[in-house]
C-alpha positions in Angstrom: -18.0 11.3 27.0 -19.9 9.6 24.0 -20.9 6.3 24.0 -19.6 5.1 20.9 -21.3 2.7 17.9 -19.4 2.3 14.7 -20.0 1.5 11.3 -17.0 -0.1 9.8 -15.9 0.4 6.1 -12.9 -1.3 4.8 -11.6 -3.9 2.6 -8.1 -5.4 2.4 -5.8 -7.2 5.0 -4.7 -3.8 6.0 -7.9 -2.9 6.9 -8.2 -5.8 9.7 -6.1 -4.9 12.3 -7.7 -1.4 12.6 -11.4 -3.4 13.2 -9.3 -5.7 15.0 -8.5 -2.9 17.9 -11.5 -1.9 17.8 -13.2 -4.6 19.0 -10.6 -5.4 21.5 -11.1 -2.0 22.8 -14.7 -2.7 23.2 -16.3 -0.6 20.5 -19.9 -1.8 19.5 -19.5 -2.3 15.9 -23.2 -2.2 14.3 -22.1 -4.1 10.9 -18.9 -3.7 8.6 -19.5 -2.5 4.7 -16.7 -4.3 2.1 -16.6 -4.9 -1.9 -18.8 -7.6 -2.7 -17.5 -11.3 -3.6 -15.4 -12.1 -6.5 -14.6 -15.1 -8.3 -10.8 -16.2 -7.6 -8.7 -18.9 -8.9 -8.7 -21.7 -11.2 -12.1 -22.8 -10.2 -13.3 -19.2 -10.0 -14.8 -19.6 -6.5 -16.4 -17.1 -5.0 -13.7 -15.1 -2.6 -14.9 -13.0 0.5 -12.5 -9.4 1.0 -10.0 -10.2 4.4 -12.8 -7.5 6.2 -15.4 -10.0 5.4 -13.7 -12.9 6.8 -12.6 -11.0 9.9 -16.4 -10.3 10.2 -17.8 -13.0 9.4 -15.8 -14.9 12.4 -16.7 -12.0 15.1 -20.3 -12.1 14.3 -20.5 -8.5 12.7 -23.0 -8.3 10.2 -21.9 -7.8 6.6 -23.3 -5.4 3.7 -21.7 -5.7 0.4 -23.7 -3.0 -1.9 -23.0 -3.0 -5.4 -23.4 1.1 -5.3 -23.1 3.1 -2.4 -25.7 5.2 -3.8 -28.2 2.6 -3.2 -31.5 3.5 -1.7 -31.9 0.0 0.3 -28.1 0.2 1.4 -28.3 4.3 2.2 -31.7 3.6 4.7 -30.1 0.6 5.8 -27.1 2.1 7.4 -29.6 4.8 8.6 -31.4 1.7 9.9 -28.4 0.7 12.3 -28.3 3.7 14.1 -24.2 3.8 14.3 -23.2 7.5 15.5 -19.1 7.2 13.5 -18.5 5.6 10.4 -14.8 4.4 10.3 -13.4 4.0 6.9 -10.2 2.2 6.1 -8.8 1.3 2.8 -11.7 1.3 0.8 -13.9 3.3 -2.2 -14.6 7.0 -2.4 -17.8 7.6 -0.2 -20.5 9.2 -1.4 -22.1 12.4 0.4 -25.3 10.5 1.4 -23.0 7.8 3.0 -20.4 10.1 4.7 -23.1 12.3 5.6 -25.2 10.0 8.0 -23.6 10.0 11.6 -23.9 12.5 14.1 -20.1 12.1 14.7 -19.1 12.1 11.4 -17.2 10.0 9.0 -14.0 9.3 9.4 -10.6 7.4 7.3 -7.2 6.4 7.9 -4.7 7.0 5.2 -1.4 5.9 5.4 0.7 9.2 4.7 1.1 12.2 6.2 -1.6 14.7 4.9 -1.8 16.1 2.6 1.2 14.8 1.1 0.9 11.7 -0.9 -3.3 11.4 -1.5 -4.4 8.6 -3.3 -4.4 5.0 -3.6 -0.8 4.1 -3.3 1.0 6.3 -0.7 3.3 3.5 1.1 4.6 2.7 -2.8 4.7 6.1 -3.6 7.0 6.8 -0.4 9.3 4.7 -1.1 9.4 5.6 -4.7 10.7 8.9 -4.0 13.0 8.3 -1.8 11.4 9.6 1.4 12.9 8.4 4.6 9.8 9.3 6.8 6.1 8.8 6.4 3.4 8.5 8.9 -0.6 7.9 9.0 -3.3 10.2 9.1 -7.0 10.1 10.4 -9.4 12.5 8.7 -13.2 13.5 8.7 -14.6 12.8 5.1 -15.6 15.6 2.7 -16.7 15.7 -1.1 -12.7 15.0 -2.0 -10.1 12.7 -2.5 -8.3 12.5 1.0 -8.9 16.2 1.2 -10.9 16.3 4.8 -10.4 17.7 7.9 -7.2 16.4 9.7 -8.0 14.9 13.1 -4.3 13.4 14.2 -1.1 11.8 12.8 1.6 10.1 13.5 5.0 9.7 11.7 7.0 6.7 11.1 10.8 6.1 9.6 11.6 4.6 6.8 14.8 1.7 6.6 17.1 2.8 3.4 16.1 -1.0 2.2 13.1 -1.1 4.1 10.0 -2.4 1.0 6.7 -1.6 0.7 5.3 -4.5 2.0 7.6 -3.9 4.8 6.4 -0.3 5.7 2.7 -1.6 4.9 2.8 -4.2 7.9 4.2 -1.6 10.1 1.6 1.3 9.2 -1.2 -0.9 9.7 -0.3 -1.9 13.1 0.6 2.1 13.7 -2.4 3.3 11.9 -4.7 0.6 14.0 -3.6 2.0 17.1 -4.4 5.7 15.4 -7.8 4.7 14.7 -8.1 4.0 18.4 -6.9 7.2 19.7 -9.0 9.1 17.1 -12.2 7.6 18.1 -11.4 8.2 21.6 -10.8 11.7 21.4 -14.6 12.1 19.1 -16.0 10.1 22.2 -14.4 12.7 24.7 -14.8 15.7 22.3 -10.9 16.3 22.7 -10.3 17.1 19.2 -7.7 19.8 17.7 -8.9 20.3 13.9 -6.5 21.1 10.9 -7.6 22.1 7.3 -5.9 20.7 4.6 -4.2 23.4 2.1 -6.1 23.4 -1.2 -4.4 24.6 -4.6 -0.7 23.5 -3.3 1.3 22.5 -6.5 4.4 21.6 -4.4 2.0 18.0 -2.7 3.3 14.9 -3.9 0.4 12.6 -5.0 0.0 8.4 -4.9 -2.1 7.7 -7.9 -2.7 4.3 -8.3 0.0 2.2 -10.1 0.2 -0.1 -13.0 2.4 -2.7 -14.9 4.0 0.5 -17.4 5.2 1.8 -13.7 7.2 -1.5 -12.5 9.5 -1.8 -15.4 12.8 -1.0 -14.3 15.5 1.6 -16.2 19.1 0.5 -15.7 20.1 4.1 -16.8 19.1 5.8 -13.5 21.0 6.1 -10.5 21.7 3.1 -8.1 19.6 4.9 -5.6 16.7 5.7 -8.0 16.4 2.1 -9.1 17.3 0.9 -5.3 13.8 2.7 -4.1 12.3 1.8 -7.7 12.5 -2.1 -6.6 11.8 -1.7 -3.1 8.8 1.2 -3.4 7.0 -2.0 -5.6 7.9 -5.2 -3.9 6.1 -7.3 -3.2 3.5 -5.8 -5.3 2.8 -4.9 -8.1 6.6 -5.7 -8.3 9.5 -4.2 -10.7 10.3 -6.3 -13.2 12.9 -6.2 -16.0 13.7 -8.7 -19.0 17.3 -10.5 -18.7 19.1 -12.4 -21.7 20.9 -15.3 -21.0 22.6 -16.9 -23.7 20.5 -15.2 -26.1 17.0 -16.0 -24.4 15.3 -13.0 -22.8 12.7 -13.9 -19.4 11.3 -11.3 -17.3 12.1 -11.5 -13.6 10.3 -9.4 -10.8 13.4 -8.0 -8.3 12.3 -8.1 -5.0 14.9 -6.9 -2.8 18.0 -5.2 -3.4 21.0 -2.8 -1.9 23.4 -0.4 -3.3 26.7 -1.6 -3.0 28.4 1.8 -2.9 31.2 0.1 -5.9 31.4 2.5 -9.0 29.5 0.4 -12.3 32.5 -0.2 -14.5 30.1 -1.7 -16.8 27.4 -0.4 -19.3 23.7 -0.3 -17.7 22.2 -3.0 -17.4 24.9 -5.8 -17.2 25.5 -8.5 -15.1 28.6 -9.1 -12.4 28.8 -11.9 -10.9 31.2 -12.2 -7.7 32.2 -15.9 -6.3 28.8 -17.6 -7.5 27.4 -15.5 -5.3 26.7 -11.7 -5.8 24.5 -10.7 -8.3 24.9 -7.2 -9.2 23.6 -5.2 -12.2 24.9 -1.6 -13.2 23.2 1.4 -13.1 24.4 4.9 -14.5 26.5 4.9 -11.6 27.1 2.5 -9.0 26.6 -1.1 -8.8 22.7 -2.4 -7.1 22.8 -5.7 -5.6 19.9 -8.2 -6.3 19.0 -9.8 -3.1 15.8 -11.7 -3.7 13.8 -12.2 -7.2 11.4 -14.2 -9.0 11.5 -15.3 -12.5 8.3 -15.6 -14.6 6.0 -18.4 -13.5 8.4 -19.7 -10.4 8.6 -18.7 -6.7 10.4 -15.8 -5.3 14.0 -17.1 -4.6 17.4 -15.4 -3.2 20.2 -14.4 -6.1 22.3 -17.2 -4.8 19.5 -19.7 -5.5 19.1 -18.2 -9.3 22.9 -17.7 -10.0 22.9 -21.6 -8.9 20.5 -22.4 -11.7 22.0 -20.6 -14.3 24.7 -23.2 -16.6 27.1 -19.8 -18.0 26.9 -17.6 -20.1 26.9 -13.4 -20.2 23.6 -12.2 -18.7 22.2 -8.3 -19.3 19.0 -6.6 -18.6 17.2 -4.6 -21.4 17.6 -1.2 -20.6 15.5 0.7 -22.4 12.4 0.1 -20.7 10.7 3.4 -19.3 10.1 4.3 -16.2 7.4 6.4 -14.7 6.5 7.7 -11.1 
């Protein structure tokens, strides 16, 4: 067995519970790598990534390189003498990173490899429908979550389940992956798979954008069901409403299909004893559970129906929608 020193690279509030295990497993962790600081916030103050915190209040050094291909970062690392990078949720590494440790480089992604590479894979999930997914560990190569697979795990997906929903459960799942990945490098216990190369039926997670989150009435109830859901919290579908002749846009957070058959066009409004809040789509009826108008907090349907004086409401339904 190898005695074990690690090199931690990672970034958001996912990231932390992975560096989290592996300090309460005992792991020495030589210094953690993270974005640098970024101004945040009316008063533009200077924000640390959640990695950095975490690190900051366990004593773990901290480098923040502006480019990983930077001579005084590259001999740095070298400089620490770590034998296992760990990456999670963070930037493309190049070679001469990846490179450096004896027992390689390696990153959790949360999908099952080699479905869903790239930058959104819990969103991305959801979007399609799928009602399992899973997290994978990998050793690092030249591509885009293209290495070596090292283990996996899968996970269910609820049929309203969201995506911030599914993220707090991978990243507990995918921690405890991390852990049993580094302890089968430190025993040398590892059973390798190559990912397939050239496979046009893998589903990719490119990174999404505002022209992804409006929402089209005209798909199905289930399309626009995982639609919401795939995006909530964030970046969050949205779609403009008119209400009495005024249009805002309101972010849907949460939502069901009610299983009733639309009787109405897509797009409009029924509203059933001051208290359900359902919209049609091109063939059933989705019910609005939680939402948030532009520039107030998230609230439940109830809450917004409450706030409304009369009038017919309808969402725009021409907006496109991409995946």
């Amino acid at each position: 067995m190898k005695k074990i020193s690690i090199v931690f690279m990672g970034t958001p509030e996912f990231a932390v519970e992975s560096l989290s295990e592996i300090l309460r497993n005992g792991y020495s962790v030589k210094a953690v790598v993270t974005v640098a600081d970024k101004p945040a916030g009316r008063g533009l103050k200077m924000k640390h990534s959640p990695v950095k915190e975490y690190a900051l209040e366990h004593n773990i050094p901290v480098l923040q390189p502006l480019s990983l291909k930077d001579p005084e970062f590259i001999s740095t690392l070298k400089d620490l003498n770590a034998n296992l990078f760990v990456i999670v949720a963070f930037r493309k590494l190049p070679e001469e990173v990846w490179s450096i440790p004896e027992l390689g480089s390696f990153n959790l992604h949360a999908s099952l490899l080699p479905q869903y590479r790239g930058a959104a894979p819990i969103n991305h999930a959801i979007l399609n429908g799928e009602t399992e997914t899973g997290a994978t560990t990998f050793f690092l190569n030249s591509g885009i979550d293209t290495g070596t697979i090292i283990m996996n795990e899968r996970i269910s997906i609820g049929e309203n389940e969201t995506a911030g929903e599914l993220h707090d459960r991978l990243k507990v799942m995918g921690a405890g992956l991390v852990i049993k990945t580094i302890r089968a490098i430190s025993e040398g216990k590892l059973t390798l798979k190559e990912q397939p190369t050239g496979e046009p039926a893998l589903k990719s997670a490119p990174r999404l954008f505002r022209e992804h989150c409006s929402i089209n009435w005209n798909r199905s109830a289930n399309e626009v069901h995982n639609h919401i859901r795939g995006l909530s919290p964030y970046p969050g579908a949205f779609s403009e409403i008119n209400i009495d002749g005024s249009e805002k846009e309101i972010k849907i957070l949460k939502s069901e299909i009610t299983g009733e058959l639309a009787d109405l066009e897509a797009g409009e409004v029924k509203i059933i004893n001051n208290r359900k809040f359902m919209v049609a789509c091109s063939d059933y009826f989705v019910q609005i559970i939680q939402l948030q108008p532009s520039g107030k907090k998230a609230m439940t349907a109830e809450e917004f129906i409450r706030g409304i004086r009369s009038g017919k409401m309808r969402f725009k339904t021409e907006q496109p929608y991409k995946n």
